[in-house]
Backbone bond lengths (Angstrom), bond angles and torsions (degrees), N, CA, C in turn:
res aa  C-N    CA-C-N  psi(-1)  N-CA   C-N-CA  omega(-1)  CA-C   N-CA-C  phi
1 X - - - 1.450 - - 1.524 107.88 -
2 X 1.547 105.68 120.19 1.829 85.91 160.92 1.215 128.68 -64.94
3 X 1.539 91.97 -174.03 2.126 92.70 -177.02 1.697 114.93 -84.52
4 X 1.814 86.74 -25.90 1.528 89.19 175.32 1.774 121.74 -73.27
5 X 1.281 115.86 6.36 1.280 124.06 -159.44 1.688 88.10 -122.68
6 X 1.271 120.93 -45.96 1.729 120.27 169.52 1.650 123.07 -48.21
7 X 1.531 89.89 -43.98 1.583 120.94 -170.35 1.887 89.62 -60.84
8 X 1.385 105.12 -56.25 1.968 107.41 -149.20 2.097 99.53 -70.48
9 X 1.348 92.97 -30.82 1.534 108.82 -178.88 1.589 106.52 -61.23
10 X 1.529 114.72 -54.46 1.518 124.33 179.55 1.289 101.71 -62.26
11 X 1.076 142.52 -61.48 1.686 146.96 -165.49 0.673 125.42 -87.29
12 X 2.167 121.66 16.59 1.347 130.15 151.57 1.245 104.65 -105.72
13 X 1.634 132.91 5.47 1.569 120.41 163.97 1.428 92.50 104.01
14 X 1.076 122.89 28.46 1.759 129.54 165.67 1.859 116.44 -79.23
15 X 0.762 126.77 81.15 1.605 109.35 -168.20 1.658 128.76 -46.97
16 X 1.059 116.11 121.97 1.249 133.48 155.00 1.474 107.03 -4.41
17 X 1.060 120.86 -69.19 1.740 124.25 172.49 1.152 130.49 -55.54
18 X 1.457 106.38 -45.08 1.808 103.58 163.74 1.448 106.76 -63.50
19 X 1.148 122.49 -58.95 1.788 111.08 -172.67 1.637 111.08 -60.74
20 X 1.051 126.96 -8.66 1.360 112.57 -163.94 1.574 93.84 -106.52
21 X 1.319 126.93 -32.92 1.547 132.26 152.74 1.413 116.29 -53.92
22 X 1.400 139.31 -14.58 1.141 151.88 -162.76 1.652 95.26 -100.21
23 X 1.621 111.22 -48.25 1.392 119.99 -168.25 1.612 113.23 -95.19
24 X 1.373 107.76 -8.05 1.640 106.33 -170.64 1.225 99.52 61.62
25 X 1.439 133.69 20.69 1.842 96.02 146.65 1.471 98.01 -132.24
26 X 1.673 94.35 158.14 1.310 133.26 -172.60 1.617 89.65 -43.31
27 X 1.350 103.17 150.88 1.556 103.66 179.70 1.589 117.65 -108.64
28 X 1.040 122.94 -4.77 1.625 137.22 116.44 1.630 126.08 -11.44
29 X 1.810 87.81 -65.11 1.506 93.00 169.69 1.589 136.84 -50.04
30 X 1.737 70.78 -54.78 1.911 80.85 175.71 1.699 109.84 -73.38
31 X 1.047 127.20 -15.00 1.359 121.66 -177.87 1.696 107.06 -84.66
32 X 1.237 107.77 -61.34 1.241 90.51 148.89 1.953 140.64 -7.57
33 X 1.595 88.08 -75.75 1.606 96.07 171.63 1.295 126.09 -66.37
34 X 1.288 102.09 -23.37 1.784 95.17 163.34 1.100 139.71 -96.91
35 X 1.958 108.81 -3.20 1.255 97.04 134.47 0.917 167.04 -53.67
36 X 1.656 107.45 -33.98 1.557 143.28 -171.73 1.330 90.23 -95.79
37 X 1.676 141.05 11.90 1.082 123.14 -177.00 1.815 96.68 -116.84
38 X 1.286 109.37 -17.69 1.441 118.51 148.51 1.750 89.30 129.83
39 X 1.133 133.69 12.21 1.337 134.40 171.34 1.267 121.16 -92.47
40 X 1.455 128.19 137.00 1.801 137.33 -142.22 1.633 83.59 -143.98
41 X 1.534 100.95 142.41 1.527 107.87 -158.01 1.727 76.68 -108.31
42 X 0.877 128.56 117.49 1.951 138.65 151.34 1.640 100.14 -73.02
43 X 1.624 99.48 111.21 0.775 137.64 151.86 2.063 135.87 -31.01
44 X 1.506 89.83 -58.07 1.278 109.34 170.61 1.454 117.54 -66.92
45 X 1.679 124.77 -51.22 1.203 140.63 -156.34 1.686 81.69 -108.19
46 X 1.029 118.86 11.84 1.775 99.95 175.93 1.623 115.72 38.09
47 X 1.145 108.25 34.10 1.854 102.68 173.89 1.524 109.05 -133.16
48 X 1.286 114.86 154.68 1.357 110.22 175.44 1.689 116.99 -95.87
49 X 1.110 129.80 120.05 1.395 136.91 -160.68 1.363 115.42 -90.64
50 X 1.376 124.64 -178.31 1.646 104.51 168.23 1.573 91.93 -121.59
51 X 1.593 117.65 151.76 1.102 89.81 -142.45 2.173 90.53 -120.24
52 X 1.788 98.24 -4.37 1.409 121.09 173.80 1.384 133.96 -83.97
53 X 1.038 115.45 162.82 1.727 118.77 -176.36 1.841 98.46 -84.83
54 X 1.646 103.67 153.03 0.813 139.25 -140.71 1.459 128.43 17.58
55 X 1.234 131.65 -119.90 1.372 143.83 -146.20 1.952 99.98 -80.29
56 X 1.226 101.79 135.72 1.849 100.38 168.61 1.446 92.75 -97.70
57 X 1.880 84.30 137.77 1.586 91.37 165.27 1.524 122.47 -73.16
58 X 1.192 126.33 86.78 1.487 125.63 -162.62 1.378 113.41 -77.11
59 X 1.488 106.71 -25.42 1.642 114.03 -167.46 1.088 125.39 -96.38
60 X 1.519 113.33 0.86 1.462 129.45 163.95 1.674 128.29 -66.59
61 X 1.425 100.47 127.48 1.854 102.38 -163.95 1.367 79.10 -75.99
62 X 1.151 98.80 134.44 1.667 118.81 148.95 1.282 120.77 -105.46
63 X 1.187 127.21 7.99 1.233 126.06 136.84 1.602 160.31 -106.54
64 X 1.983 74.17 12.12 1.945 89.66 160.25 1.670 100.57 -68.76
65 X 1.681 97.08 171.19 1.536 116.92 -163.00 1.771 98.44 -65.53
66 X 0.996 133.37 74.85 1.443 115.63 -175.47 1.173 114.51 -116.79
67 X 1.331 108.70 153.64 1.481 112.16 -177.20 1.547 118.34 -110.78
68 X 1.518 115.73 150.98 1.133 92.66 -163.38 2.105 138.94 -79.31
69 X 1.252 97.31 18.47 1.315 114.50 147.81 1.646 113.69 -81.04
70 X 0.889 116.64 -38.71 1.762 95.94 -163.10 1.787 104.22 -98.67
71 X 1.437 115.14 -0.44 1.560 130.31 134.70 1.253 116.90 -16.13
72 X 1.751 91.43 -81.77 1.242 116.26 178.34 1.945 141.99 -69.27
73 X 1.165 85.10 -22.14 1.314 127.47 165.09 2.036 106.20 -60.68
74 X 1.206 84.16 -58.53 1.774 93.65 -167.36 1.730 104.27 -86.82
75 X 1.735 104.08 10.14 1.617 85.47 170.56 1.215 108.61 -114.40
76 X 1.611 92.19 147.65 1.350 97.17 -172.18 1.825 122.51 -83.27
77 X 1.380 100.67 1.83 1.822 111.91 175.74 1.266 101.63 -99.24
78 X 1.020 140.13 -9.67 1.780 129.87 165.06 1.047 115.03 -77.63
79 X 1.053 125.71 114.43 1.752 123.28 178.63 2.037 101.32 -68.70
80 X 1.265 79.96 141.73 1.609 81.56 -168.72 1.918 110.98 -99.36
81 X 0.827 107.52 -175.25 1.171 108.60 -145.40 1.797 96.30 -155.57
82 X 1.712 103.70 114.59 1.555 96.15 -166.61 1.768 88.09 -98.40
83 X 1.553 99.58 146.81 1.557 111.13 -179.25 1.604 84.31 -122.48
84 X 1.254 82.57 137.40 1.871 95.87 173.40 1.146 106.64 -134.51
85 X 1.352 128.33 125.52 1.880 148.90 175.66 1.552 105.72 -23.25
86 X 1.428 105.60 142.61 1.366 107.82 159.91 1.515 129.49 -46.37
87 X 1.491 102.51 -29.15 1.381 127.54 -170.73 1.778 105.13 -64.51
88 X 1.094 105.09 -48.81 1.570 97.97 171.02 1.524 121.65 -68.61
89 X 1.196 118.30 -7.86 1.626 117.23 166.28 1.534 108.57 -79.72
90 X 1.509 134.42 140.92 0.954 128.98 135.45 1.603 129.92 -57.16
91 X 1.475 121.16 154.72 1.667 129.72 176.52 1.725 90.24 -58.62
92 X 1.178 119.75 -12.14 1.417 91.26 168.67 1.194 120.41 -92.52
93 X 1.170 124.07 -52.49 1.238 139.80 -175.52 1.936 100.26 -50.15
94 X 1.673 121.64 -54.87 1.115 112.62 -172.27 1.683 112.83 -64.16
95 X 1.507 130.16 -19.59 1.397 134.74 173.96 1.877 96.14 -74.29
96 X 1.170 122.36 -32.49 1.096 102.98 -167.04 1.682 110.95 -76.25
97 X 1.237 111.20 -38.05 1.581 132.97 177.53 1.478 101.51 -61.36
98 X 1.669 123.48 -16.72 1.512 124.40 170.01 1.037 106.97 -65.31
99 X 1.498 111.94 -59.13 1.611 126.98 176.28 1.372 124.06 -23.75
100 X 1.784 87.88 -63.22 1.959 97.31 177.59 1.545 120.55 -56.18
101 X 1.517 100.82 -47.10 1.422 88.18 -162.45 1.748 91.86 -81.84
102 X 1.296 140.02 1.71 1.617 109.67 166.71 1.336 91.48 -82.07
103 X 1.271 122.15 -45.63 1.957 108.85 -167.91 1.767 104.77 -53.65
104 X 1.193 145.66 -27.35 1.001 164.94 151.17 1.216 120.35 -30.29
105 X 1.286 85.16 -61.82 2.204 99.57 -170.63 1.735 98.35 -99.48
106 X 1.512 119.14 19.91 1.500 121.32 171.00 1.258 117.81 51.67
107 X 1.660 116.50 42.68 0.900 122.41 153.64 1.894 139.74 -124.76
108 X 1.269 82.66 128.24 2.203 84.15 -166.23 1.150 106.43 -83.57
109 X 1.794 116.98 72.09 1.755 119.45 -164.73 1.664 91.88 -75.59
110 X 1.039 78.65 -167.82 2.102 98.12 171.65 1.212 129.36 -80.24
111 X 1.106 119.46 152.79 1.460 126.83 -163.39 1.981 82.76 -60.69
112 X 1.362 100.62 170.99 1.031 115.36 156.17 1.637 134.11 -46.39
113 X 1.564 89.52 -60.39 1.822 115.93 175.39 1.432 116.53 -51.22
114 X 1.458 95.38 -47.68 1.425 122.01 -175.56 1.194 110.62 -76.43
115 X 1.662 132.32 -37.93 1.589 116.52 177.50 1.689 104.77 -74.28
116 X 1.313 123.65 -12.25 1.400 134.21 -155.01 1.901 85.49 -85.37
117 X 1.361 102.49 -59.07 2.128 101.79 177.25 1.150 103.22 -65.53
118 X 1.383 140.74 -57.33 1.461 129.93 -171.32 1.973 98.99 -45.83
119 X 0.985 127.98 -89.77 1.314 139.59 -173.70 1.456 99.63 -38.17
120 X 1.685 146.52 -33.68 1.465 123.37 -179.00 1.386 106.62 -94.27
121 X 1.197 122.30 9.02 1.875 148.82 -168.39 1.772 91.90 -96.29
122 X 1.037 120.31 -46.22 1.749 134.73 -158.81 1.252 89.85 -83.94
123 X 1.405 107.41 -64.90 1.801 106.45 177.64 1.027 141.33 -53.04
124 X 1.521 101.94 -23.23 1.988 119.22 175.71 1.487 83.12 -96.64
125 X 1.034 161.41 14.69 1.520 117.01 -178.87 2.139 85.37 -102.17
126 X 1.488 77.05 143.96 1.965 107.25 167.19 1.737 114.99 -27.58
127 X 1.536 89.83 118.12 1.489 89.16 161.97 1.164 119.30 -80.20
128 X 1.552 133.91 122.41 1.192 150.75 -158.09 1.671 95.36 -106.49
129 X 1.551 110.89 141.38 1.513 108.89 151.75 1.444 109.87 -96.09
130 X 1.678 109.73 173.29 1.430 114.26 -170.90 2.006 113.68 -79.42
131 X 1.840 98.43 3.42 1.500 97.39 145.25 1.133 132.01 -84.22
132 X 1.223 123.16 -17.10 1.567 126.59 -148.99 2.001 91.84 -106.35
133 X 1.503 108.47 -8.66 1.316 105.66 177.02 1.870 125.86 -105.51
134 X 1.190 99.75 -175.43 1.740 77.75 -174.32 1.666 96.61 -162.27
135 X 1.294 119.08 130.02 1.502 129.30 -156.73 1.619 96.29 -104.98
136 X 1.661 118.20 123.49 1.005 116.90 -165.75 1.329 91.14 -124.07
137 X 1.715 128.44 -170.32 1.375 129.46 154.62 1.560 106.91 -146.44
138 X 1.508 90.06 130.97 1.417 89.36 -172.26 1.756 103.03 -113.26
139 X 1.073 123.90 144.42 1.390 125.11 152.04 1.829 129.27 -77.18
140 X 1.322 97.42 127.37 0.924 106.12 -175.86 1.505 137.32 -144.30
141 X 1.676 131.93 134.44 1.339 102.52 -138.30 2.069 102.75 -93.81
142 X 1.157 108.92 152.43 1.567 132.04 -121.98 1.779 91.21 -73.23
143 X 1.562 126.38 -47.79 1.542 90.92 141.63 1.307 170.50 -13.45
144 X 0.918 105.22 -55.63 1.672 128.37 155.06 1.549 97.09 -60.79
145 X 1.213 134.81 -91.56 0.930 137.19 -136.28 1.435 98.91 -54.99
146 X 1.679 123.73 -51.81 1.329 123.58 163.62 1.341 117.60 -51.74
147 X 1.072 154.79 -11.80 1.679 152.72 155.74 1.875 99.83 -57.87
148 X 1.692 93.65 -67.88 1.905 93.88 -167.81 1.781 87.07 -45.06
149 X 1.290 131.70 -67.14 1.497 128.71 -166.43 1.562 114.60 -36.36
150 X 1.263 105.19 -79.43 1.363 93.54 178.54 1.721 119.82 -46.86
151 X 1.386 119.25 -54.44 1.777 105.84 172.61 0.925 115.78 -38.11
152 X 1.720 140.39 -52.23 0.729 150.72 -164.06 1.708 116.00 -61.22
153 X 1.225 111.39 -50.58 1.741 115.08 156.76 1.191 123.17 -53.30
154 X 1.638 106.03 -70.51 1.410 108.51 160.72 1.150 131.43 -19.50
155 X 1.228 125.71 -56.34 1.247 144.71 165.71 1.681 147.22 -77.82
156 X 1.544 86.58 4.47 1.666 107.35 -160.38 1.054 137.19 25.43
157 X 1.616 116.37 41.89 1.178 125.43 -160.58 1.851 110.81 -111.06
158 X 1.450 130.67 147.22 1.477 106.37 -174.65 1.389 100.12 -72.05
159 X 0.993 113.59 173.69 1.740 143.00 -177.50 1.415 102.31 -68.31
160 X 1.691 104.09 -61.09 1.449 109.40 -175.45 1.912 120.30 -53.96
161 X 1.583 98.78 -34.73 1.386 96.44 -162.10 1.547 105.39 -90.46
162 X 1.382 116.93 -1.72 1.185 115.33 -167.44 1.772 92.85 -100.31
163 X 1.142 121.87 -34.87 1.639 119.70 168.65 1.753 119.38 -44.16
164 X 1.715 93.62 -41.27 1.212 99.81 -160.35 1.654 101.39 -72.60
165 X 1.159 105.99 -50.10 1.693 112.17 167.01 1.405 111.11 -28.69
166 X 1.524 114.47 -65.07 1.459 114.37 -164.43 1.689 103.55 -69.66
167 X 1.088 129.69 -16.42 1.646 138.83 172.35 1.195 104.96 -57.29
168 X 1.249 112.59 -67.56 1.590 121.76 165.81 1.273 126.01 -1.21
169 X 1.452 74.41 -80.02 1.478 94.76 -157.29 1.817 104.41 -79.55
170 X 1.267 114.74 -55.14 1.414 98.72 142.74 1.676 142.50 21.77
171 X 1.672 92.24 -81.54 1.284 113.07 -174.40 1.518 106.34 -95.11
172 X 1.417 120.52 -10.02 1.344 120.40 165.29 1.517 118.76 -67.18
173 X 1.462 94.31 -52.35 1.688 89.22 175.84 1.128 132.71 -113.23
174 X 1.789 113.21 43.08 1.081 128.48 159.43 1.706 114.93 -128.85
175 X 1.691 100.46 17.11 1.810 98.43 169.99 1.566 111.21 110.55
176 X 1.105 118.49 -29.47 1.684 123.74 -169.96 1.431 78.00 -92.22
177 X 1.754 84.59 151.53 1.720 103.03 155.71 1.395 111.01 -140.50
């Protein structure tokens, strides 16, 4: 079916459900596709509009097997957008593009090396049972506590095991063990 033939059916008060039972696809689907095809369903006037500059793609089947990339793909009002494989980046180039987007997203994560020991540090430390542990409360002033939080997301790391690390080490290089 074209779109211009979907379009004239919907915006004479045809329901969505009968045609999409008529077509075997989910009517989701097709709504879907006519979003991404740049058409906005008005609410008030119950019709779906087009909602972009210049030409509607009217002559497009919307009911070949398509998915909704190659939808989008096949219109000609979306400016397209070339995606190229990881595979064409080098391990350098993709660590460096790590870089940007934390310098970007305002964050001063860990070296590489360094998130690589923190995380095999988390993994070696002792499985404890819930005897061998002991639930304390510490006060602490509300900075701090928001730093461990956010790393801790940031980083998907638990709260607990990442304390215990910094204890450590702590007490390593100040004499306690």
């Amino acid at each position: 079916m074209l779109l211009e033939e979907l379009l004239l059916r919907l915006n004479q008060g045809e329901s969505m459900t009968q045609i999409c039972d008529q077509l075997g696809i989910h009517r989701r689907t097709i709504s879907r596709r006519l979003n991404h095809l740049g058409y906005l369903y008005d609410k008030e006037q119950k019709r779906w509009k087009w909602s972009r500059k210049g030409e509607e793609p009217l002559l497009l089947q919307i009911t070949d097997d398509l998915t909704t990339s190659k939808v989008i793909l096949s219109n000609p009002y979306i400016p397209r957008v070339e995606r190229s494989g990881l595979e064409e980046f080098s391990q350098e180039d993709r660590e460096d593009l790590r870089k940007m987007l934390d310098e970007w997203r305002g964050r001063q994560g860990l070296e590489k090396g360094d998130e690589k020991e923190l995380f095999q540090r988390v993994k070696a430390l002792p499985a404890y049972s819930s005897q061998q542990k002991e639930k304390k409360t510490f006060v602490l002033p509300f900075d701090v506590i928001q730093i461990v939080d956010e790393f801790a997301n940031r980083e998907r790391m638990n709260k607990s095991d990442l304390l215990q690390i910094a204890l450590q080490d702590f007490f390593a290089k100040y004499g306690e063990s």
